[in-house]
Legacy VTK file of the C-alpha trace (Angstrom):
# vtk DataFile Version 3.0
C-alpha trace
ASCII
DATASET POLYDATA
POINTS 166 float
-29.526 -85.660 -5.284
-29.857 -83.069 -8.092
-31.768 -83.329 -11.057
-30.533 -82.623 -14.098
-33.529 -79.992 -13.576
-32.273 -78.771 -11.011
-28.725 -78.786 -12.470
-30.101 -76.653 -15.470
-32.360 -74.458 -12.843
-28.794 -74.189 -11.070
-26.861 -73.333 -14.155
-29.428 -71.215 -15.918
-29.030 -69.349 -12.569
-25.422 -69.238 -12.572
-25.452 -67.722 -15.891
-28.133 -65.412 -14.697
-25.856 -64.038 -11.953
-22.802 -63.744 -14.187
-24.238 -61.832 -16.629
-25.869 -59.456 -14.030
-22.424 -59.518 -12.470
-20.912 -58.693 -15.536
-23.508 -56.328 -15.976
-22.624 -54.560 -12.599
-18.856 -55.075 -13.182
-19.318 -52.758 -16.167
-21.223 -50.323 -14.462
-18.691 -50.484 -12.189
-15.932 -50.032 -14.127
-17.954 -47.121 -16.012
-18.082 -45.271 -12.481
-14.628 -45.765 -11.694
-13.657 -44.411 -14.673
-15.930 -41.322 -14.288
-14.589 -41.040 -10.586
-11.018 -41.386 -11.520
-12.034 -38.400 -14.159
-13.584 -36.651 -11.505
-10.720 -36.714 -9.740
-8.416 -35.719 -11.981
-10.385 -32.977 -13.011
-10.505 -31.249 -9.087
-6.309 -32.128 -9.097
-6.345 -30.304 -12.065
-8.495 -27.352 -10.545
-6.866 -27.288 -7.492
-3.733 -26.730 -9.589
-5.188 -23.818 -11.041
-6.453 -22.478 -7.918
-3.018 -22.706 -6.348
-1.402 -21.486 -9.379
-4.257 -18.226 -9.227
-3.460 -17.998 -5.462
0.689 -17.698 -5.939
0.108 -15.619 -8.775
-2.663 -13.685 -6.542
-0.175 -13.309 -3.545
2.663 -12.441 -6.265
0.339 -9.554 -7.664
-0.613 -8.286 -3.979
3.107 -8.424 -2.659
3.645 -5.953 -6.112
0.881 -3.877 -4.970
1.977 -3.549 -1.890
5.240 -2.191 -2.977
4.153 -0.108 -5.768
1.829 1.450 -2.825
5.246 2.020 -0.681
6.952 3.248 -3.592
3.792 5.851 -4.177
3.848 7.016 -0.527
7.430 7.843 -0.627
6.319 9.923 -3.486
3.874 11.660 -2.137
5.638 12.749 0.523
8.680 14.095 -1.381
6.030 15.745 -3.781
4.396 17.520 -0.232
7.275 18.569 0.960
8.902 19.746 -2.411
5.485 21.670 -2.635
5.592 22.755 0.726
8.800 24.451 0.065
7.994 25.867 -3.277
5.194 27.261 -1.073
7.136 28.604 1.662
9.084 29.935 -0.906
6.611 31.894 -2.336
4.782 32.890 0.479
8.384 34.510 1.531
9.034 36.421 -1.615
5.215 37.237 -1.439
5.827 38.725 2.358
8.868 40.595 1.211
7.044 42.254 -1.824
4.799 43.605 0.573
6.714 44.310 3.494
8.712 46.743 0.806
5.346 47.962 -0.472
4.536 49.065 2.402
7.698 50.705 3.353
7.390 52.813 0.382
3.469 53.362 0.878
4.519 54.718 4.455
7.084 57.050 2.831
4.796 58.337 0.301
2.310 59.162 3.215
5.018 60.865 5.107
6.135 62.842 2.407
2.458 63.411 1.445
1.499 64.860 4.890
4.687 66.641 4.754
3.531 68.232 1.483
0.130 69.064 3.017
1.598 70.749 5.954
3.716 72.956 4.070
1.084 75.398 4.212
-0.524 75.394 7.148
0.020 77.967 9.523
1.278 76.848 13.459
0.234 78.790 16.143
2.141 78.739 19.422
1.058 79.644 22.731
-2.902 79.220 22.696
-4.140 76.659 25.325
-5.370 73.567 23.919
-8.889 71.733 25.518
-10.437 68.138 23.788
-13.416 68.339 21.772
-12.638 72.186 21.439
-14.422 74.013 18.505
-11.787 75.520 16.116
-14.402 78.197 15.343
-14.550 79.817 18.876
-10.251 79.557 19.556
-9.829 81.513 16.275
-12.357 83.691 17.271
-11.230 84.189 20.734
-7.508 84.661 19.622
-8.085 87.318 16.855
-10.583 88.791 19.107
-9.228 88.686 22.654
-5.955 88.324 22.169
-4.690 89.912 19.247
-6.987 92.535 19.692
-8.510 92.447 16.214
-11.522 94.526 15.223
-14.109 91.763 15.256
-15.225 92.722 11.662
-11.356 92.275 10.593
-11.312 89.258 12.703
-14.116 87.650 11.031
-13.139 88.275 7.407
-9.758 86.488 8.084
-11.462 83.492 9.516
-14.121 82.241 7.174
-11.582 81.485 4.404
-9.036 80.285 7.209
-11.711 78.061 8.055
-12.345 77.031 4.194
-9.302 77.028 3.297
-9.609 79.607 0.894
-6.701 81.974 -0.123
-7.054 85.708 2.031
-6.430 88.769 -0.115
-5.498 91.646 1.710
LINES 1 167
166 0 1 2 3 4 5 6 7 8 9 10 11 12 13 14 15 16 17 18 19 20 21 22 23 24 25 26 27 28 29 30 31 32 33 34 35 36 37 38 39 40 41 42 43 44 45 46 47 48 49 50 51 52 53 54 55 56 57 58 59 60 61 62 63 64 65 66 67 68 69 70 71 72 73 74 75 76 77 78 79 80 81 82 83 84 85 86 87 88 89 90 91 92 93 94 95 96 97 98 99 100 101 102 103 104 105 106 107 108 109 110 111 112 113 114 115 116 117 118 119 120 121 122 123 124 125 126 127 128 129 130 131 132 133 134 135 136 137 138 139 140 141 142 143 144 145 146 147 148 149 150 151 152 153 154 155 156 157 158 159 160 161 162 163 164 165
């Protein structure tokens, strides 16, 4: 049988428990609560996170058709400059294709102009690498049958270019 001792003992015990029980029901409770703020907190950041991610996959899908968009721009910018440039280079070629035209007239006329007075001789052999010196010679000389004296007064200012005064 019990004792009232042992009643008490059992009691005091009893009590002992409940209030550690009550004890560890609070501290319980106090880590539930904390959990169940945990919790809400990482819903609440996952929220964000998939609210950055859709806003982040919004932003990239823009950028990727801004990009498009700028390509297509480029390219109609290259090949408007590419024809501006052919362009150019066109009127550029014709300038000087009619530059030169008139360059090559001007050095026609020019050689014309220097010709006019030089004297053409028909009939005397030509050699390469002949000396102009001895065929002017020889033809006063030999053929023409020019005192060599005479001969050689008429051929240093032939030779010079120098005006003969007779």
């Amino acid at each position: 049988m019990a004792t009232v001792e042992s009643i008490c003992e059992l009691k005091q015990l009893i009590i002992g428990i409940d209030g550690k029980v009550g004890i560890l029901s609070n501290k319980l409770d106090n880590i539930e609560d904390r959990f169940t703020r945990i919790v809400t907190e990482i819903k609440s950041e996952v929220d964000e996170v998939k609210t950055d991610v859709k806003n982040t996959k919004l932003e990239v899908q823009k950028l990727r058709e801004d990009h498009l968009e700028l390509e297509k721009g480029v390219g109609h910018i290259e090949l408007e400059i590419n024809r501006v440039a052919d362009k150019k280079l066109n009127i550029f070629r014709t300038s000087l294709e009619k530059k030169i035209s008139i360059l090559h007239e001007q050095q026609v006329l020019l050689e014309k102009h220097e010709r006019k007075y030089n004297a053409l001789v028909y009939g005397v052999p030509e050699s390469d690498n002949e000396d102009i010196h001895a065929v002017l010679n020889t033809f006063f000389i030999q053929d023409l049958k020019i005192d060599k004296e005479k001969a050689e007064s008429f051929l240093l200012p032939m030779l010079t270019g120098q005006e003969i005064i007779t």
